[in-house]
N, C-alpha and C positions, 0 to 999 in steps of 0.2 A: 515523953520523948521516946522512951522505949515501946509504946506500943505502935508509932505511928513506924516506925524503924522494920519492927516485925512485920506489920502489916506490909509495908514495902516489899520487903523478902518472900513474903508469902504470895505477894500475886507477881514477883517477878520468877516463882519458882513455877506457879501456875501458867504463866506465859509460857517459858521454857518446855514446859511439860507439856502444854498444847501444840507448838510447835512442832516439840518432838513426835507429838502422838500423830501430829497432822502428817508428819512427814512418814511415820510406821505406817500409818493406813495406807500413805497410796502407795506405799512396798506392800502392803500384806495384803491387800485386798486388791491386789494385782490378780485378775483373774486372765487365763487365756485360751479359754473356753468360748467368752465373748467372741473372738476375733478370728477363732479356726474357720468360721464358715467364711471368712473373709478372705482365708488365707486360699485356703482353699479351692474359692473363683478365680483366684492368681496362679494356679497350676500345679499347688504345692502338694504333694502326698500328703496323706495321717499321718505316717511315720516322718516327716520331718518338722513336724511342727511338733513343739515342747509343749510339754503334758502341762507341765506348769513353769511360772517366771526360771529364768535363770539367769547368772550372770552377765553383765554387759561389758565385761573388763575387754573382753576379745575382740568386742566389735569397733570399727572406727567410728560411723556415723553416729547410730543409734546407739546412745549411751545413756539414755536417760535423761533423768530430774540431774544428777551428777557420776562421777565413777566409782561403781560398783555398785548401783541401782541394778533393779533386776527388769528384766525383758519378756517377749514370745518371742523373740529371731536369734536365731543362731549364729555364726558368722554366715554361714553358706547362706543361708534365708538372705543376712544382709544385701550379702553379693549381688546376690538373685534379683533381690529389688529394687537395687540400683540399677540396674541392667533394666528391669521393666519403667522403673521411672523417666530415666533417658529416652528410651524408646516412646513412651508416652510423648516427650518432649519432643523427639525430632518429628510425630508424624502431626502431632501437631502444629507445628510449626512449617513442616513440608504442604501439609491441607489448605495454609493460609495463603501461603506463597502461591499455592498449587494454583488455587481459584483464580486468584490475581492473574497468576499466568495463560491462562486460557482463559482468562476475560481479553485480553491485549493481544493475545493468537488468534482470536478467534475474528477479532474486530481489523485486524491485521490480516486474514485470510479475505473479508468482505470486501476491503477497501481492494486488494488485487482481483478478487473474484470481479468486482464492480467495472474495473479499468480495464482488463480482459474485453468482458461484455460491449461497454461501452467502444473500445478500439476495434471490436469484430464487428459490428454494425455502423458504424465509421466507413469502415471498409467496404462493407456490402455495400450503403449507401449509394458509396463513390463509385464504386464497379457499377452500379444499375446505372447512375447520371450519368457518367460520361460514355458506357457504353451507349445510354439511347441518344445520346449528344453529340460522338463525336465520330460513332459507329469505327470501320473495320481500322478508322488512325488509331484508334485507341485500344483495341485489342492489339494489334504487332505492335504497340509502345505499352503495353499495361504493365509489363516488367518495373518500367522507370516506377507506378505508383506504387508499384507491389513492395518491392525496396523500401519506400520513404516507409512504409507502416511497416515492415520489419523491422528496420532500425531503427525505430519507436519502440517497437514492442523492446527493443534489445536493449535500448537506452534502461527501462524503464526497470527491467527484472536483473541484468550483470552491471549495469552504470558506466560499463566501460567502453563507450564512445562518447564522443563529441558533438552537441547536438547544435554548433554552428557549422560543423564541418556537414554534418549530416543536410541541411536545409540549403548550405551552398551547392553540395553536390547532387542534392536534387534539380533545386530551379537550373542550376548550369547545363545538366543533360538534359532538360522540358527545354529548354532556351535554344539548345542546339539542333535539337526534333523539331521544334516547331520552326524553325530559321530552313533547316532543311525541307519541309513540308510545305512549307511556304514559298521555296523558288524550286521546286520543283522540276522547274526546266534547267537549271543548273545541274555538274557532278562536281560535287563535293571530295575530296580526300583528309584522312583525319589529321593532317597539317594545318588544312586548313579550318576544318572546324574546332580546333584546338586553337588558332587565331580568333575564332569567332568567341570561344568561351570566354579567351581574356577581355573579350571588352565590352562583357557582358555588366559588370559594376559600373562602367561609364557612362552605356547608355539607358539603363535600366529599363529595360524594355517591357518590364512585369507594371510597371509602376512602382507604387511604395509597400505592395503585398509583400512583397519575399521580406524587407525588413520588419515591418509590422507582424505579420504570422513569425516569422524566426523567433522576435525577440516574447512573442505573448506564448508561445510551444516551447521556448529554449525554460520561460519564470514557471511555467503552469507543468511540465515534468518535471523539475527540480524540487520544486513544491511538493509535489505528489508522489514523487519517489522517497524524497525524505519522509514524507508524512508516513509513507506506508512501511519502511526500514526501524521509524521511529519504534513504531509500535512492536515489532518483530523484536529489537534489541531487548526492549523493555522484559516483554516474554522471554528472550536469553536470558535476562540479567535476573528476571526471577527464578528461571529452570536452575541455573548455576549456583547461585546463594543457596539453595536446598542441600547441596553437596557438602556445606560444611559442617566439621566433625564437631561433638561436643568436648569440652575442656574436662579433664578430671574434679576439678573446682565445682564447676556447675554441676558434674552430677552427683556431687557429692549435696551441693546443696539442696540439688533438685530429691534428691532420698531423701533429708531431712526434713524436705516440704511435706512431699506425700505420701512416704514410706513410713519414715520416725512413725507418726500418730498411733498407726495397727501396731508396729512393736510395743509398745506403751501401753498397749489395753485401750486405747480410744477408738470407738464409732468413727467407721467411716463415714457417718456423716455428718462428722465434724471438720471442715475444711481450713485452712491457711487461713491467718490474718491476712488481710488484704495488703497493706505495708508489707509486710514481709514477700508477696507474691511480687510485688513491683519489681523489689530488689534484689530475688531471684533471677526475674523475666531480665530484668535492665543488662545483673549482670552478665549473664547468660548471651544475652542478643549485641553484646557490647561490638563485634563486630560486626553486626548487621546495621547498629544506629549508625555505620562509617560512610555506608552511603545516602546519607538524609541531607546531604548540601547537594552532591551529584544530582538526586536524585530529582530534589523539588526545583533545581536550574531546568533539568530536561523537562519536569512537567511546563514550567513554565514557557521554553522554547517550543514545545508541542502548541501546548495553548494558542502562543500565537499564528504558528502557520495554517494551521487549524482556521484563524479568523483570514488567515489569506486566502486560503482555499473555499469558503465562504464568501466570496468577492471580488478582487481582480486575479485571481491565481485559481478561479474556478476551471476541473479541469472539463467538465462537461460543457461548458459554455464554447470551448475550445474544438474540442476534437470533433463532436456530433457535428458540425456545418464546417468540416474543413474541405469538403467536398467543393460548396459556394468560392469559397477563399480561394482555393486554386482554378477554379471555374473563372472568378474575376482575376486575376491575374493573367491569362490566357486573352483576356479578350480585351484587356490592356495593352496586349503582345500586337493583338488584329488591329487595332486602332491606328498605331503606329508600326503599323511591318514595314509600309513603305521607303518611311526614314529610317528605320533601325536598317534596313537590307541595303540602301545607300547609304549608311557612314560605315557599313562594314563590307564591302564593293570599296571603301572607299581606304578604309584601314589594311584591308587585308588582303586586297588588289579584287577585280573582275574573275568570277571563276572562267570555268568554261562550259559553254552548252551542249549538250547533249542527254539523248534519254539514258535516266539513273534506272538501275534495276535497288531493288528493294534492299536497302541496308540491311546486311544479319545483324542477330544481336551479338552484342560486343562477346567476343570470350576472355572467358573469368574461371576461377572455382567457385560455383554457385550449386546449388541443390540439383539433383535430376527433376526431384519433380517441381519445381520452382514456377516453371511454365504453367502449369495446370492447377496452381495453388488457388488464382482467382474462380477458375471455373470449377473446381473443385468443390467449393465454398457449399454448404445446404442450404441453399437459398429456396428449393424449390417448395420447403416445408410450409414456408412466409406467403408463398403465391397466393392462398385462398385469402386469410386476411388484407392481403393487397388487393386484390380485384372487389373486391367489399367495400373497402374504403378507398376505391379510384373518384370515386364523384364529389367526394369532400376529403382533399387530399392533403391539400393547404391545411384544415380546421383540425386535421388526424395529425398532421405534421407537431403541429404546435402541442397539441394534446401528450403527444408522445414525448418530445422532448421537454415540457411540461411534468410531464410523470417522472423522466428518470435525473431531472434536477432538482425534485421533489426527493426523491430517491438517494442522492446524495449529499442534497441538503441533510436532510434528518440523518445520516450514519454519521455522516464529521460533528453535526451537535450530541451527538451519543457519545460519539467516543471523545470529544472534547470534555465532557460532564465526567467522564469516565475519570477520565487522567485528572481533572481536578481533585476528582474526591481523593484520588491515592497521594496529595500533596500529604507528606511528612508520615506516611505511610510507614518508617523503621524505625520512627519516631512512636508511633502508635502501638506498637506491634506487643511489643510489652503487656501495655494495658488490654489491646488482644484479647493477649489469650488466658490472662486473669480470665478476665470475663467471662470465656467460655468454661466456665466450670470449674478452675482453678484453686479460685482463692472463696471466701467467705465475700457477703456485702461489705463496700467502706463504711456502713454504720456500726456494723456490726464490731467492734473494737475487743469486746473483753471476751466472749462465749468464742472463743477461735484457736486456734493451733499457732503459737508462736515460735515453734521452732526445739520447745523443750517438755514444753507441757500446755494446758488451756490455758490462756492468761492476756493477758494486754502487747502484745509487739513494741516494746519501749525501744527502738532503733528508727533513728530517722529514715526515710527515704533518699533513697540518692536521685541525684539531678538527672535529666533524661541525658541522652548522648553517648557519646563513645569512651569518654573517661570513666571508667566505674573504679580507679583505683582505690577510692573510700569508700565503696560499697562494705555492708557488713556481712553480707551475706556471699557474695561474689566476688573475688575484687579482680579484675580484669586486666592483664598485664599481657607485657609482650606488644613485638609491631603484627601490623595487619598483615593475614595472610595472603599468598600469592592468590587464591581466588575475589580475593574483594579486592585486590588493586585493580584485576583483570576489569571489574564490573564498572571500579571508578571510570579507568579508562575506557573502557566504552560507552558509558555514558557520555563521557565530556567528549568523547569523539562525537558521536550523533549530535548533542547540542549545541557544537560549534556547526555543524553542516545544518539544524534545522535554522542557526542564528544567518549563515549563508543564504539556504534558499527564502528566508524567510523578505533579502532586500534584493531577491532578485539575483544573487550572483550565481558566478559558477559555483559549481561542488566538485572537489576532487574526490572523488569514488576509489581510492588507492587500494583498497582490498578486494574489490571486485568482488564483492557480497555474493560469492555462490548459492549460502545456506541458505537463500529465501528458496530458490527451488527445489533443497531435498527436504526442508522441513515444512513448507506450505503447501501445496498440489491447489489445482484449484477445486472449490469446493467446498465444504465444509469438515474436513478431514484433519486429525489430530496431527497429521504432519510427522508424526515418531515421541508425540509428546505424551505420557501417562493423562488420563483426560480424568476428569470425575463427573459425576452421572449426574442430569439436569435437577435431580433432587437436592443436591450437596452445591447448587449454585445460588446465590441472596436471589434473596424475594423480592428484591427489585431489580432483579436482571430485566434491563429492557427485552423488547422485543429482538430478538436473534433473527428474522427476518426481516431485516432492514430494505435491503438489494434485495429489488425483484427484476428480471428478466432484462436487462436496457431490450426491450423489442423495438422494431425500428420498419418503417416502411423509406421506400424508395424518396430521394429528397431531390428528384427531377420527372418530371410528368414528358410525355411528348417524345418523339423522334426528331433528333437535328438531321440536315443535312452535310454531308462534307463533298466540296464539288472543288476541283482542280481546275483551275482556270491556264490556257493555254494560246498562244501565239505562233503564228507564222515565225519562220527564224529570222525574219527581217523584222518584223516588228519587235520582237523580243531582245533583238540587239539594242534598238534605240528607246525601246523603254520596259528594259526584263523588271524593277519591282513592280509596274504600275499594273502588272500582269499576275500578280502573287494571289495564289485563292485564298477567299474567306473561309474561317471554320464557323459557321453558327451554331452555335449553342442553343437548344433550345432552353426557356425564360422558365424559371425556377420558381419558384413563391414568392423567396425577399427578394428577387430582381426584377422587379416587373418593369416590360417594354412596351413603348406605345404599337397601334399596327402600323404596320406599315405598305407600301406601294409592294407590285409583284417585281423581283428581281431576277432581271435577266444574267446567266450565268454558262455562256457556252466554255463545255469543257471537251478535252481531245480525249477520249480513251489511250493507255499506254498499258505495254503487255505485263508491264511488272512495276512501273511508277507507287511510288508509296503516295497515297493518296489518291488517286485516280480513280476516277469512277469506272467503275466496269457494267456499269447497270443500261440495258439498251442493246440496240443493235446497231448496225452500221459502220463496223468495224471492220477495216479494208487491211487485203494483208499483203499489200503491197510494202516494198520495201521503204519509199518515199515516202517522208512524214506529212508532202503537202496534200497525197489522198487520201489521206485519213481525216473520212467524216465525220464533224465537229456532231455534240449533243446538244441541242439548246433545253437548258433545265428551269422551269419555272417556278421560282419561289415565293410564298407569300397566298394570300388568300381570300385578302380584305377588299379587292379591289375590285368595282364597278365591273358589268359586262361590258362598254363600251373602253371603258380603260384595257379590259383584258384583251378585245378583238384589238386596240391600237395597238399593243404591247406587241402580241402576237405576230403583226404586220413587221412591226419594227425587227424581231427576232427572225422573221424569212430576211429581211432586206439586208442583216448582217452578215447569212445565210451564205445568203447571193454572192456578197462581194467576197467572202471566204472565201467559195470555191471557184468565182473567176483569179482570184490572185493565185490561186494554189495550180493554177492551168495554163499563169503565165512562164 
């Protein structure tokens, strides 16, 4: 009994002794000679680095295996390294955010750059058609079209108009020009065609364009402004979260992470348990995981209008043939001028006849150079490729708008791809930036830095999210700061407006989103944002040339005529609409017309008439309107010789009887 007694004591005195002895080595055989060159790449003089261990009583962090373990860091060392480890931390953490953010700017710059494009070739389009269409009515009215695509554009970049108010008061003033252009023989005063506008919803004299285009222009920018804001906020909400400070906690932990190991005598290339980096990162980023509900609602309200604008809220399907759109709508108007000019003769009394001198344009506060904006336009760059592709015009047409719905087809599924990957993205962030070089592999469990010495990380893991108050390493307390509530609410702002445009409805734009124009330009310009260089961007960055060029040729071939038709003042008493001149258009690609017979078209020259033909001679400058010799203008092309010699005939014989009534 007594030797098993002894023997007990003996290996429990040899335990103790090993233990102790285990625990003298790693004091004595503290060397800190290892660790100067280490110190050293951190900025540290020879003279402040300890020759050899010394004590750790003084320091907070690095204190060792326990208190009064010995060290290489000084207090000031400490200090020092807390300071570089933080900073470690924020630029990494700013690099991650960084990237993300001028992934969302940059995609956010294309999508305006694209709309840009596509709305200035819109424009051009329209100026080439309707000027070869409707010739000199439509240069002294191109102000009215020049307007609707301003306030488009204005919609689109400040939000702060109305884009029913906008489309009413276009067709209303197109409704009143052409009602004017149309009775011609009439003088109008603006009473009265202020009569004429109101009863312009009664009779619809557009047909059912003005509501069909308002309502598919009013879903397809609401759409497309939100889409493009969306993205813009996003890159706020990332430029802004970089700003915030680190907590005394975290950098205390964060020193323990990466600093402790070199105090210690450990090789820098021995890194963190993996567990332990989690719980660092978690609780460190604890205000950042606060927008991980915000955040993945917006992605997912992106998502979908993203799939709108891929479909019926496509905006290029829109704006590129809105040229046609109002084209048809116009010749809706000619269809019915006669009736629409009798129920408003009929509502808003009989004018009075006599020759109108040419309306000015209304005065306003509008731009000086506002007038010369169309003709200003560089069109003349476009000329050679248009004279090149005149003889398959149609087949270029298609091709072209082919291309740039091609164009932004593929940018909205990029950046749609985009935004999904960043689903739960502060959620992630953590694990981040372990990864990037941080911590140790998670196989790797025992050969690792636990926070005191190499050993196992016996501390659970804390739960992802914003509560880290049980974290062991962090524990994260206090409410959110005033910059993360700023980022919630703006998020939940933008997602309620992309949940808006998303069924169509209005958006109220209440802030009148300035910052897309000081921080986007068009382009590809960082806007005022710190950028990082296309080496320090993933290796799957798609293609950054998405949007190419919208180029655009001319979406009207041909010259129209525009001929004023004209009446003796007796005939025109007893039937002034039936006397109203046709505008023809000429036929477009999607509107093809059969041919037709030659049409007879005698018009009176007048010396300032808006719309009047001045082309010809025979203009009498006699004061009497009955000797002023009529034009007979022959329209059409398709018709036999023998039709044309009848026609001809028939056109002397109207001739004739013109000017014996005009000499009774």
């Amino acid at each position: 009994m007594i030797i098993p007694i002894i023997m007990l004591l003996t290996l429990s005195h040899g335990a103790i002794s090993t233990l102790s002895a285990s625990t003298a080595v790693s004091s004595s055989t503290l060397s800190c000679d290892s660790v100067r060159p280490y110190f050293m790449s951190k900025g540290f003089q020879s003279n402040d680095i300890p020759k050899g261990p010394v004590s750790s009583r003084e320091l907070k962090t690095c204190g060792g295996i326990r208190n009064g373990g010995e060290v290489c860091c000084s207090p000031d060392m400490e200090t020092r390294l807390q300071t570089w480890a933080t900073n470690n931390f924020n630029k990494a953490t700013k690099d991650t955010l960084l990237r993300l953010q001028n992934i969302f700017h940059n995609r956010a710059t294309k999508v305006h750059d694209f709309f840009n494009n596509l709305l200035k070739m819109s424009k051009k389009n329209f100026h080439e058609m309707f000027k070869k269409t409707y010739g000199i009515l439509y240069e002294q009215n191109s102000y009215v079209f020049l307007d609707l695509f301003r306030e488009l554009e204005k919609y689109y970049v400040k939000g702060a108009v109305d884009l029913d108010d906008i489309m009413d008061s276009f067709f209303n003033t197109l409704y009143q020009k052409m009602f004017t252009v149309l009775n011609s023989q009439y003088k109008f005063d603006n009473k009265y065609l202020e009569c004429v506008g109101n009863l312009m919803k009664e009779m619809k004299p557009f047909g059912d364009v003005p509501q069909k285009l308002g309502v598919q222009i009013k879903r397809s920018f609401i759409a497309t402004r939100a889409f493009s804001q969306a993205l813009q906020v996003a890159s706020d909400v990332l430029k802004n979260m970089q700003e915030l400070k680190t907590s005394n906690d975290c950098a205390q932990a964060l020193t323990r992470m990466t600093a402790c190991p070199s105090c210690s005598g450990v090789s820098s290339n021995i890194l963190a348990c993996n567990d332990m980096c989690e719980n660092v990162m978690k609780g460190c980023l604890a205000q950042h995981a606060a927008l991980d509900v915000d955040w993945n609602h917006f992605v997912e309200a992106v998502d979908k209008i993203a799939d709108r604008l891929l479909g019926p809220f496509n905006i290029e399907m829109l704006v590129r043939p809105i040229n046609l759109k109002i084209s048809e709508a116009i010749m809706n108007f000619q269809e019915s001028s006669s009736d629409v000019s009798q129920r408003v003769f009929k509502g808003c009394g009989r004018p009075v006849l006599g020759r109108r001198r040419r309306r000015s344009r209304p005065q306003g506060p509008r731009d000086e150079h506002e007038i010369d904006d169309l003709r200003s336009l560089s069109f003349e760059e476009e000329d050679e490729p248009v004279a090149r592709a005149s003889k398959s015009r149609g087949r270029d047409r298609g091709e072209e708008r082919s291309s740039s719905a091609v164009a932004l087809d593929k940018l909205v599924k990029e950046i749609k791809q985009r935004i999904r990957d960043s689903r739960q993205f502060w959620l992630y962030l953590p694990y981040k930036l372990c990864n990037d070089g941080l911590a140790s592999t998670p196989s790797n469990t025992n050969h690792c830095w636990n926070g005191t010495h190499i050993d196992k990380y016996i501390y659970p893991v804390s739960p992802n999210g914003e509560t880290q108050n049980m974290n062991p390493e962090v524990q994260a307390k206090g409410p959110r700061t005033a910059i993360v509530k700023e980022q919630m609410f703006a998020l939940g702002s933008i997602t309620n407006r992309l949940r808006l445009a998303f069924n169509g409805n209005d958006v109220d734009w209440i802030d009148n989103e300035d910052s897309w124009r000081e921080t986007s330009g068009s382009g590809s310009g960082a806007g005022g944002i710190e950028t990082i260089s296309e080496e320090d961007e993933d290796e799957d960055d798609r293609e950054d040339d998405l949007v190419a060029v919208v180029a655009g040729r001319d979406d009207g071939s041909g010259s129209g005529n525009v001929a004023t038709t004209a009446k003796s003042r007796e005939e025109s008493e007893l039937e002034a609409t039936s006397a109203a001149p046709r505008l023809t258009p000429a036929p477009t690609t999607p509107m093809t017309t059969e041919p037709t017979r030659p049409e007879i078209i005698v018009t009176v020259p007048t010396d300032h008439g808006v719309g009047s033909s001045n082309s010809g001679g025979g203009s009498n400058n006699s004061s009497s309107e009955n000797n002023v010799v009529p034009h007979v203008i022959l329209v059409g092309s398709s018709a036999t010789h023998c039709e044309l010699s009848f026609t001809i005939l028939l056109a002397w014989l109207a001739l004739a009887v013109y000017m014996s009534r005009g000499q009774v």
